[in-house]
Every structure is written in C-alpha cells, then in structure tokens.
N, C-alpha and C positions, 0 to 999 in steps of 0.2 A: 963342858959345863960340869959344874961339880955342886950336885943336887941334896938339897935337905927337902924332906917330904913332910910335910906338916900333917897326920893324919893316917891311919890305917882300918878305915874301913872298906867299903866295897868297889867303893872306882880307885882305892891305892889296890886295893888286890888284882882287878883290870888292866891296872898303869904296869904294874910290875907283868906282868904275866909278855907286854910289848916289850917292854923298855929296852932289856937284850939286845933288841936287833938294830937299837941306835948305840952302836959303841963308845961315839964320840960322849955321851954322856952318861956322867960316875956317880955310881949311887955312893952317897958319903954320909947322908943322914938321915935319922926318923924320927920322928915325934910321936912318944908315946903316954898315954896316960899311967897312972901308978896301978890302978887297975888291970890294967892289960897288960903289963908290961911284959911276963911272961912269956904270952901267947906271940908279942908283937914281936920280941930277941928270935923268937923261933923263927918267924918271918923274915925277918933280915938276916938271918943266918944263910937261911935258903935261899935270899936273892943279892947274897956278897955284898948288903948294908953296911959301909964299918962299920958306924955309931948309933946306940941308940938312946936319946934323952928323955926324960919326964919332964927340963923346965928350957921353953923357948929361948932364955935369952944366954943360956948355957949354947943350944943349938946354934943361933944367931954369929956367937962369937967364935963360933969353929972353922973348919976349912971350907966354905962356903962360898958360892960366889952366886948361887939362885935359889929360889924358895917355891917349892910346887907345894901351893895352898889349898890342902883335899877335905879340909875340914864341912861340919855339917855350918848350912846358909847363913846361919846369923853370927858365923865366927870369921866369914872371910873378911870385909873390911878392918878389925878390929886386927888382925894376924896378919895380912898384907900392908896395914902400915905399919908395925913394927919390923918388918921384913925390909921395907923401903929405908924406916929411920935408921936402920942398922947399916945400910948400903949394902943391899943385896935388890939384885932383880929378881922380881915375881912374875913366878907364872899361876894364876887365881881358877881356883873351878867355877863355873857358871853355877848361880845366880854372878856376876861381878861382886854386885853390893847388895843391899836393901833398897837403894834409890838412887836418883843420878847425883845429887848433892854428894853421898859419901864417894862417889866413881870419880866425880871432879876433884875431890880433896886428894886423892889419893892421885890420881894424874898431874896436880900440881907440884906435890912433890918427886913422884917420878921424873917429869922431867928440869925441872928446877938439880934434881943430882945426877941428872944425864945417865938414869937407868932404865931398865926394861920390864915394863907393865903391861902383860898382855892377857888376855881372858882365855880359859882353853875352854872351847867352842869349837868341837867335832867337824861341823859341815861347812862351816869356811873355808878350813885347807883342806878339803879332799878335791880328787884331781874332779870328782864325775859333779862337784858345784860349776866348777871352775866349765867344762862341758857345758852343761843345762842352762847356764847362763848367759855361753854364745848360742845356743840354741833357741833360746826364747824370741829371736826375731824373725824365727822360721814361724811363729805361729800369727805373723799380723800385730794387731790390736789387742792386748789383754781386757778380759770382759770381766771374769770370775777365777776365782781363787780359793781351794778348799786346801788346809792340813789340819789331816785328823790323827792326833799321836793320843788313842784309847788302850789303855792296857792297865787290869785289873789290879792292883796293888796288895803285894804277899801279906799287906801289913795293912789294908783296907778293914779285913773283920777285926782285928784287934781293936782297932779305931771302934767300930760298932760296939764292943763289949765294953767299953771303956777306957782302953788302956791307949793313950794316948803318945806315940812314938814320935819322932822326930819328922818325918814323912808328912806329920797331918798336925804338926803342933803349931802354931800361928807365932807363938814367941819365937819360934827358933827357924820363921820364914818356912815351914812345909808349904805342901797345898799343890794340885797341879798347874797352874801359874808358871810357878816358880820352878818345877820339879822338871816338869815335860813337857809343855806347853811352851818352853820358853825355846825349845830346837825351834819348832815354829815361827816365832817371833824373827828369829833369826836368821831361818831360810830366808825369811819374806822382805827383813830388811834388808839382807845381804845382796838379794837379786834385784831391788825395786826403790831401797833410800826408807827414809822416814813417811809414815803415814801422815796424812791430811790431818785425819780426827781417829779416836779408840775410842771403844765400849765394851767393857768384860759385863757378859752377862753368867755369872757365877751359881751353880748351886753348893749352897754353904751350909755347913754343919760345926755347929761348936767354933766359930770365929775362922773358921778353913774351907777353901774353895776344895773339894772332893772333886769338882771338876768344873766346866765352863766352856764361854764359845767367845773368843775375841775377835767383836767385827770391826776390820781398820778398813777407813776408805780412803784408797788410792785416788780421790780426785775422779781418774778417766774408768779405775773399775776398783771391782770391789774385794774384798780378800774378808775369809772367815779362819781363825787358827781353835780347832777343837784340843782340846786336854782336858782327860778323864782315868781319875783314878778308880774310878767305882764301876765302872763299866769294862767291858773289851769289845774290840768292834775291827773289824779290816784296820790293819795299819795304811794307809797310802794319803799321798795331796796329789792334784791335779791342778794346775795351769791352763785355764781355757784362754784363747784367740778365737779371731773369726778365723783363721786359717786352721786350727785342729786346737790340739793339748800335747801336754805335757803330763806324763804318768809316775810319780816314785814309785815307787815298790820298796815300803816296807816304811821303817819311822825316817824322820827327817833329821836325826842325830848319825846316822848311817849311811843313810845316800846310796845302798848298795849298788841300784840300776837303777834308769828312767826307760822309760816307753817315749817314743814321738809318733803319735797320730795325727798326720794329714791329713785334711778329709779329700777323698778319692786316692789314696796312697794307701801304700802297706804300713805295718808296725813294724819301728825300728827300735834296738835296744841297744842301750849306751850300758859300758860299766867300763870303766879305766884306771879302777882301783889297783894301786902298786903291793897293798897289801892287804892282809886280812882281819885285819885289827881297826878298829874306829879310828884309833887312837895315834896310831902311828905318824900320817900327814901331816897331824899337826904339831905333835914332839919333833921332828925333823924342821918345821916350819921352825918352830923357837927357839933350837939350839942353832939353828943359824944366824936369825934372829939376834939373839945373846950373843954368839963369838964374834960374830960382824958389830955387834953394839949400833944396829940400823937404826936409825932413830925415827926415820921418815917411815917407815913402816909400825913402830911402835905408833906413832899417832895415825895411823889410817885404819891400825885396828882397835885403838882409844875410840876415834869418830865412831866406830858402825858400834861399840859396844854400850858408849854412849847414845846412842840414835834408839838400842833397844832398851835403853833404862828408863830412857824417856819414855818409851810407849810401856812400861811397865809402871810407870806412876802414875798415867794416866790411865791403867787399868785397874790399879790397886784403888784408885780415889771415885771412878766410877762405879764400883762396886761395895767401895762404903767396905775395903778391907784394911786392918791393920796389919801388919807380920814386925813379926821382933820387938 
C-alpha cells in the first residue's frame, strides 16, 4: 500500500506512532495546511514521509494508490470523493459521513470503479470483538444492554468560555454523537444488526449534543449507548442474558478485555489482543484488504457502516440536531 494521509492532527499522530510495525505499508504522502506546514515537514521527516503537499489534487496525482482520510468530520465526504474520483482507495476516519445519503453516494462510486472504501472503525477488527461475539451465546437471551463511553473533554471549558473548537462546533459535525458515542453504535451494531427503532435523548448546548443517551430497541431487548463530553464516569458496557453478562473493561474503541459472568460460575477474562495499539488490527485488516482488492469484504464492511448511519440519522432527526 502506498499511502497519502489527508490530515495531521491527533489520530495522524496515533496512526503514525503504529504504523511501523505494518511494513507492507509506505508512508508516501501528507496533506498539509499552509499554516502548519512547518511543524507538519518536521513530522514527516520523523516518520520517513517522502512528500509533503498543501494542495489535494497535487497529492492525488502522485505515487498513490490509497488515501487515509484523518481530516476533522465535516471534511470526510467531501475529501473521500475526490480521492475515489481520482482512483484511489480510501480508507475514511469515523464519523463515515454526515448521513447515510452521502456514505451511498460515495459507495456507488467505489464500487462502480471497483475500489476500496472502508471506514477505520477500531473495534470491528480486533481479535477480542471477534471473541465477545462468539461468546455472547454463552449468556442465553439478551435482556439489557449498557455502553457508557463518558470522558471529560480537554476542550469542554473552552467550549463553556466561549471559544468554540471543532470538538463541539455543530457546522463542522463535533458533539459526542459523533465524537465517542459512535464506538458504541458500532459495538452494538456489529454484535446484534440494525436496531428496530432509535431515540437520542441529548443534552444540547449552542446547537451540540455535550452529551446524551441513545435508546435502540433490539425488538427482543433493549440497548442504551451513553456519550458524554462534559462529564467522566467508569468507562465499561455490559451485556446482560438470563444466563450472566458480558463486562468490557474500559471504552468500546479499544476492546482491551471482557469479563464473562455466569451466574453460579467464576469470572473469566478474555483479551487476545496481538498488539498494543488500537489501531493496528485494523490497518493490517485494510492493507490486505487493498493488496487482495477483496471486494466481498469491502461491501460487508459498506453494509455494518451503513446500518450505523442509519441509526445516526435517526438519532440526529429525533433530537431535532443539525451538524455541518
């Protein structure tokens, strides 16, 4: 894979800090603003970038063969289809899009040029989903369902003083929804399909959900996904059956370990993580992905990402929110 990175904020600083340890893929590009341009050459220096550009379609027509789209929420669709029309495969940071309209428009033309379009989405390729998910029929019947991803945001009081960041600005998709809220979404629909019905009950400030509690009902049981920027609270979700639960330990972007409590059993603890990085599972997932050019796999991770846009527009429209 020979990578252009659209983006050097804080999860390019993450992404780079792994990426090493997948050789098969060559860092080739960055995308920098004229601003930062300075600060950003030094970064690529450090991390054997060859190039580094201020204008995309300069990037675009370079030695490129994929585009890792790390831009802030309301620039992925608009930067993933130039990436597409250029014929390059994309790999998109979560949020996908703003809605599932623009996640179809741009899967149309993915596969119409027979490329690869996939959302990077932490807790789908790690090995201890892939675990928890055959595990889940160890607990019977699912009844109830909690994930709670609360953790206080560095950029929360600025928000309160005024100064409105990208994190909590509604034009540019912030908001925990969107932010942290949506690991959740994804655990839930990863392990369980699309919800019956959604309801984001949001507390909103200046046109942004600060935080909220998304109730989707499963039909046969219930599921609630907490996300909270203004608060901190235990990170963990739980999985009840009539037969026990199911325990994360820690947010649901990470997976580190589960607990399985039987009732009348002891607690057992799964973790089958190959590495120590979130990020890893799933970069190995896409560059195979991509050299393989699988396409049956590109549309199976289309489907669940679609399935969670849906329940994001049904949460966005029951809460009476605009973004972007």
């Amino acid at each position: 894979m020979k990578l252009g990175i659209l983006g050097a904020g804080k999860i390019v600083v993450d992404f780079l800090s792994m990426v090493h340890d997948i050789p098969t893929i060559e860092l080739n590009a960055l995308l920098s603003s004229e601003r930062s341009l300075e600060k950003n050459q030094a970064m690529a220096d450090d991390h054997g970038i060859k190039y580094v550009y201020t204008d995309i379609e300069a990037l675009l027509a370079s030695d490129i063969d994929t585009v890792y789209v790390a831009l802030p929420n309301h620039l992925h669709y608009i930067f993933a289809k130039k990436a597409l029309e250029a014929d390059k495969h994309v790999i998109c940071e979560k949020p996908f899009t703003l809605n599932l309209a623009e996640l179809e428009e741009l899967e149309a033309i993915a596969l119409e040029k027979n490329l690869v379009l996939v959302e990077a989405i932490t807790n789908q390729h790690l090995h201890n989903f892939a675990a928890l998910k055959a595990d889940l029929e160890k607990l019977g019947d699912i009844k109830i369902v909690e994930a709670n991803y609360s953790q206080y945001s560095s950029r929360y009081d600025a928000f309160m003083e005024g100064d409105v960041l990208p994190a909590f600005d509604p034009k540019k998709a912030g908001g925990a929804l969107m932010d942290i809220n949506i690991y959740n979404i994804h655990l839930l629909v990863g392990l369980f399909g699309a919800p019956k019905s959604v309801m984001y009950f949001a507390n909103i400030d200046r046109g942004i959900d600060t935080s909220g509690m998304l109730v989707m009902d499963f039909d046969q049981f219930k599921a609630v996904c907490i996300g909270s920027k203004d608060t901190d609270a235990p990170i963990k979700s739980t999985i009840q059956g009539r037969n026990g639960a199911l325990i994360i330990n820690g947010p649901t972007n990470i997976l580190a370990s589960y607990d399985l409590a039987i009732r009348g059993k002891d607690y057992t603890t799964t973790d089958k993580r190959i590495h120590h990085h979130r990020m890893y599972e799933e970069f190995v997932a896409f560059e195979d992905i991509i050299r393989q050019r699988d396409m049956n796999r590109v549309k199976e991770n289309l489907a669940h990402s679609k399935a969670v846009m849906g329940v994001i527009d049904q949460a966005l429209a029951s809460a009476n929110l605009r973004l972007g």
